[in-house]
N, C-alpha and C positions, 0 to 999 in steps of 0.2 A: 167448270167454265163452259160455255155455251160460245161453240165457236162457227161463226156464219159465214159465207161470200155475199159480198154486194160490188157492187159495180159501178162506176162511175155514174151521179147523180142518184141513184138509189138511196133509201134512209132506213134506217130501223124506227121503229117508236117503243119506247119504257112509258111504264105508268098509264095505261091505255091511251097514247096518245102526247103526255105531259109534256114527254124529252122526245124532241127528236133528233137523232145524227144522220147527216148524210155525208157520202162521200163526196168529196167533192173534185178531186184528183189523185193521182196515184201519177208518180213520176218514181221510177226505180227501186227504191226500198222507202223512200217515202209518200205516207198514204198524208192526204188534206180532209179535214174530218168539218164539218160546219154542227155546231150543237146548239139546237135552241129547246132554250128551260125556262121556265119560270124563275123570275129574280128573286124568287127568296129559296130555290136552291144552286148555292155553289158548285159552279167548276172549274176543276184548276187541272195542270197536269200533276201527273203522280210523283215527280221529284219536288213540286214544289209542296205539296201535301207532305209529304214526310217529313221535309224541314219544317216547315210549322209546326208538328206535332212534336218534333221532336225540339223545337227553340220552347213549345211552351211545356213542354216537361220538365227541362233544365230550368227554367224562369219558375216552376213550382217546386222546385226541390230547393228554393233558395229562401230562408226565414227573414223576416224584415229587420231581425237583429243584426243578419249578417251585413245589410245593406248599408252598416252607419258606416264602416270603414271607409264608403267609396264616395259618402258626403262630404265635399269638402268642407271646412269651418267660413265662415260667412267673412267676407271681407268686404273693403270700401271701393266705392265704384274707382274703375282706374279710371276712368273718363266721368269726371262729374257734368253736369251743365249748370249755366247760370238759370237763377231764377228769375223769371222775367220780369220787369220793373213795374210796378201798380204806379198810376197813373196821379 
């Protein structure tokens, strides 16, 4: 891990340039980070990456066989409506 100081309004750049972060405040233990990327790459923070990863690993460990249990059987609308009158 590549561990740096910057300083308020300072930035790093990745990818010659691509990403850059800057600081943007620091108030007690939490730092304000501003990241600009290109929109076809994602950023997200790291609890939320993990949960993805790990919702679509359960969502792939699950067969479409298993999924008929949770189909319900098709019933009649409880709310029908009228058809409306032709003229």
């Amino acid at each position: 891990m590549l561990v740096l100081s910057r300083k308020t309004n300072e930035a790093l750049v990745i990818q010659e340039g691509a990403i850059r972060i800057v600081v943007l405040s620091v108030q007690g233990d939490q730092v304000k980070l501003g990241i600009d990327a290109p929109r076809n790459i994602s950023v997200m923070r790291e609890e939320i990456y993990l949960a993805t990863h790990e919702n679509q690993r359960a969502a792939n460990s699950v067969s479409p066989d298993d999924l008929t249990s949770f189909t319900p059987p098709a019933a009649e609308d409880p709310f029908p409506r009228e058809k409306p009158k032709s003229r």
